[in-house]
C-alpha positions as CSV (number, residue, x, y, z in Angstrom):
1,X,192.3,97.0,95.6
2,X,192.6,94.1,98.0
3,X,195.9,92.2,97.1
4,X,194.0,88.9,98.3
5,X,191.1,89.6,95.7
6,X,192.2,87.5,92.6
7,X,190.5,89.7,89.9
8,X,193.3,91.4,86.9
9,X,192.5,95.3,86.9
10,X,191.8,97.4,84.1
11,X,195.0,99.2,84.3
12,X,197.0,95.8,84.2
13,X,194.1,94.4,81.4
14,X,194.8,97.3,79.0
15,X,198.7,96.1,78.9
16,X,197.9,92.6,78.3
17,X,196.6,90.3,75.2
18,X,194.2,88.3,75.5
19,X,195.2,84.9,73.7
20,X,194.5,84.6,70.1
21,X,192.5,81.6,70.7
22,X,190.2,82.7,72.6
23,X,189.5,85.6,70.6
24,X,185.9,85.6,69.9
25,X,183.2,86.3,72.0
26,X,181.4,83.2,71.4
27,X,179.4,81.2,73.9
28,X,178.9,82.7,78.0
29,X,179.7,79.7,80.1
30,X,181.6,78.8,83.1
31,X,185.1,79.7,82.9
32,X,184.4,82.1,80.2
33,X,185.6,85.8,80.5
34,X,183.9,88.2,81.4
35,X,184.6,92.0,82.1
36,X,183.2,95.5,84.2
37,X,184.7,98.8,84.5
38,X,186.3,97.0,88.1
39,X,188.5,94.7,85.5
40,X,188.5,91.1,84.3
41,X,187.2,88.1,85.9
42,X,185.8,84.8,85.0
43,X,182.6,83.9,85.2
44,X,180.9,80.4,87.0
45,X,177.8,78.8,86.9
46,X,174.7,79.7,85.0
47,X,171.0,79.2,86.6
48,X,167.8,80.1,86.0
49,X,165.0,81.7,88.0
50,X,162.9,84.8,89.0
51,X,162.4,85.7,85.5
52,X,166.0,85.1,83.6
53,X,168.6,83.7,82.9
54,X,171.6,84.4,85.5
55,X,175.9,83.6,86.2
56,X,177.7,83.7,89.6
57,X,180.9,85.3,89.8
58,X,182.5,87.4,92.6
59,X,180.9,90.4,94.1
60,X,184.2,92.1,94.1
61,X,184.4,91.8,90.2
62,X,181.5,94.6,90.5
63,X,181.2,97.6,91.6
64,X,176.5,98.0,92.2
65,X,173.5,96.5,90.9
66,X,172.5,97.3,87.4
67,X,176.6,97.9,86.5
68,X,177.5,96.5,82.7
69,X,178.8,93.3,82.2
70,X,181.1,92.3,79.0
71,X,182.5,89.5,77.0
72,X,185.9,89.2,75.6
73,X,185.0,91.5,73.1
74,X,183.3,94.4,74.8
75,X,180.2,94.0,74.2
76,X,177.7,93.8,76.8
77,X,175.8,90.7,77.3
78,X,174.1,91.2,80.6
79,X,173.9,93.4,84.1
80,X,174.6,93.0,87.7
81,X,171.3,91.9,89.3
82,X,172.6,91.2,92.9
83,X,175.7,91.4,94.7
84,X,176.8,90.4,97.6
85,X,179.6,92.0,100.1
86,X,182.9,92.0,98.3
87,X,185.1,92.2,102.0
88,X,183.0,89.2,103.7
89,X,184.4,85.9,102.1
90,X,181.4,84.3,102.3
91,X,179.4,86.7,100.8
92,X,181.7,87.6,97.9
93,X,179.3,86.6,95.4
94,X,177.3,88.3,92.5
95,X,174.8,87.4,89.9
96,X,174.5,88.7,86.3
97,X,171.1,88.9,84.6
98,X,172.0,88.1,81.1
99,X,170.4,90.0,78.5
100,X,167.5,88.6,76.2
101,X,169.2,88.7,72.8
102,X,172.4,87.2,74.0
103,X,170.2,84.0,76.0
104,X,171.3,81.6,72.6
105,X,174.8,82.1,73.7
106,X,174.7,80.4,77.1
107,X,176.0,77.3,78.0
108,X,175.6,75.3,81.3
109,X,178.5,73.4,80.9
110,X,182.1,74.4,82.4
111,X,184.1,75.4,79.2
112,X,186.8,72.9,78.6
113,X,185.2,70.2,80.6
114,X,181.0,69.7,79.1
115,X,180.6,66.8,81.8
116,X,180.2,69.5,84.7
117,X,178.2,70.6,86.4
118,X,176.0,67.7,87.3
119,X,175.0,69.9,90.6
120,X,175.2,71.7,93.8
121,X,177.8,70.4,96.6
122,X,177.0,70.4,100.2
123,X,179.7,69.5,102.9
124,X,178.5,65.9,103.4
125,X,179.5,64.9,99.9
126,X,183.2,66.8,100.2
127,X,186.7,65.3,101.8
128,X,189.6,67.0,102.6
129,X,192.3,66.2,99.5
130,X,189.3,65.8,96.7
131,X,190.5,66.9,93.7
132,X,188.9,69.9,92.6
133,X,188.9,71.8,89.0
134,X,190.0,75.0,88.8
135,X,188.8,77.3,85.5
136,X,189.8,81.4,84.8
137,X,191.6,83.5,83.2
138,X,194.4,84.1,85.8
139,X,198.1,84.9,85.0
140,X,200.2,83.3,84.1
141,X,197.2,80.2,83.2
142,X,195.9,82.6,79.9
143,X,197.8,81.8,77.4
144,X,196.6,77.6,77.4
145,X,193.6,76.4,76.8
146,X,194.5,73.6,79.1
147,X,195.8,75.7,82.0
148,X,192.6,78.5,81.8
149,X,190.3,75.4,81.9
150,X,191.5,72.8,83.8
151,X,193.4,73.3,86.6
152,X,193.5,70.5,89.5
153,X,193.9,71.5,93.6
154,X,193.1,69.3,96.2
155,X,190.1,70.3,98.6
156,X,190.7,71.5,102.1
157,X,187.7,72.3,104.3
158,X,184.2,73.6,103.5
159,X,180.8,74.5,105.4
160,X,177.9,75.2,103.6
161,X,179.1,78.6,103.1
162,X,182.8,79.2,102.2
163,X,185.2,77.0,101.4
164,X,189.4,76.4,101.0
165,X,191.7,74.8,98.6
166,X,195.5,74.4,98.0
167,X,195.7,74.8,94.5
168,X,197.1,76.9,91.8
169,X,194.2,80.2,91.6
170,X,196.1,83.9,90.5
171,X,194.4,87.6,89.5
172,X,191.8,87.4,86.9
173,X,190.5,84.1,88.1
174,X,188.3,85.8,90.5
175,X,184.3,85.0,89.7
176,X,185.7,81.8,87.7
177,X,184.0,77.7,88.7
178,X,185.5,75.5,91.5
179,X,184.5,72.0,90.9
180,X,184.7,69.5,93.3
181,X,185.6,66.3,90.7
182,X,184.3,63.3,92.3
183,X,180.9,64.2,92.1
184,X,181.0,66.8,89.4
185,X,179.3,69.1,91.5
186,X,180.1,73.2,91.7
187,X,181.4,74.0,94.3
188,X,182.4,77.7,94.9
189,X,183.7,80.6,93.6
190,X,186.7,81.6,93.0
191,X,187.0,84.7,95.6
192,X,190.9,85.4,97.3
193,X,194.2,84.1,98.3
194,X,193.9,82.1,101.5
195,X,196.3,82.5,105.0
196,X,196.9,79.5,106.6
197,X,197.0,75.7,105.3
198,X,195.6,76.6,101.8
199,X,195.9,79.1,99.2
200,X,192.3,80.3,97.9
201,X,188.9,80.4,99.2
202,X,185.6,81.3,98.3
203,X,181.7,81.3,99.3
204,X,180.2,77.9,98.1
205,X,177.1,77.9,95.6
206,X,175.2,76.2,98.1
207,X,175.8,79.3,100.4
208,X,175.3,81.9,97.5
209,X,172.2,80.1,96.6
210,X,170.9,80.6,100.0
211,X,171.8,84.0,100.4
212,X,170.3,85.1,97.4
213,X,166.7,83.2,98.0
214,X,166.9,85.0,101.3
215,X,167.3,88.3,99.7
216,X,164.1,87.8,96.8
217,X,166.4,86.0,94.3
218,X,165.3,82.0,94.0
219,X,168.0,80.2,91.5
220,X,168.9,76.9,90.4
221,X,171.7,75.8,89.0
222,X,171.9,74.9,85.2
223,X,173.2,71.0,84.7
224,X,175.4,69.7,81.5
């Protein structure tokens, strides 16, 4: 595994408990949890499109198309329908299908924080030293509600297809929602540990968007 990929594996997951609040499966949203036989991740934002209902998270929280997906329980609540490449920051994305009988369980809205998202970001509405949220199920952020859900960084530099932060983002927060606060907007996702004058980037949704039209796959993002 990639030490820069910030997923938990499911050697280190089978040694850990999940908090006690957080016990039920309840509803998919972003910054809920969200498993394969890879390990734990977090997922981001829901859309819709080309026949479904779908969540972002990182392509290297997945292993090939049609692969399970899982909810803090086990139980499977949807299936890889595209993923990107997992060793090319900006293409480190994927998108789950979420199955028909588990669609009344979805939420748009970033769990912790129901305001967002109120869109899409592109790099004309982004600053160098915004604050941004941060939402996963890293360690040591588990255990609190308030750390797993709302974690603030300040923004460093983004095109419209990757981005960088300096902010607090550990394994099992891979996959999980970066929102840029000001506007509300999403984002990225959350992808690896960063070298240089920041410490995690990502592909944007605004690139992952793109990328996936491009490839048959036409999405929008899901509003609060």
């Amino acid at each position: 595994m990639n030490p820069r990929r910030l997923l938990t594996s499911a050697a280190v997951l089978a040694l850990l408990a999940l908090p006690s609040s957080a016990s039920a499966a309840g509803t998919l949203q972003p910054g809920a949890f969200m498993e394969t036989d890879v390990g734990q991740c977090t997922l981001s934002f829901a859309f819709t499109g080309s026949g479904g209902t779908y969540f972002s998270t990182a392509a290297h929280c997945t292993e090939a198309a049609n692969q399970v997906v899982r909810d803090m329980d086990g139980d499977r609540f949807g299936t890889v329908a595209l993923r990107g490449d997992p060793d090319v920051n900006a293409e480190d994305y994927a998108f789950i299908l979420v199955d028909t009988e588990d669609l009344a369980r979805v939420s748009p809205q970033v769990k912790g924080s129901p305001q967002y998202p109120t869109g899409v970001t592109t790099p004309g509405l982004t600053s160098f030293g915004d604050t941004i949220q941060l939402s996963g199920f890293g360690l040591p952020f588990r255990p609190l509600a308030l750390t797993r859900e709302r974690r603030n960084a300040l923004m460093g530099n983004d095109t419209e297809t990757t981005y960088d932060i300096i902010g607090p983002a550990l394994q099992g927060d891979s996959g999980g929602p970066v929102v840029h606060i000001r506007t509300g907007r999403a984002l990225g996702i959350v992808s690896r540990l960063c070298i240089g004058v920041c410490t995690a980037e990502g592909p944007t949704v605004q690139g992952a968007l793109a990328k996936a039209r491009a490839r048959g796959l036409t999405l929008s993002i899901r509003t609060a």
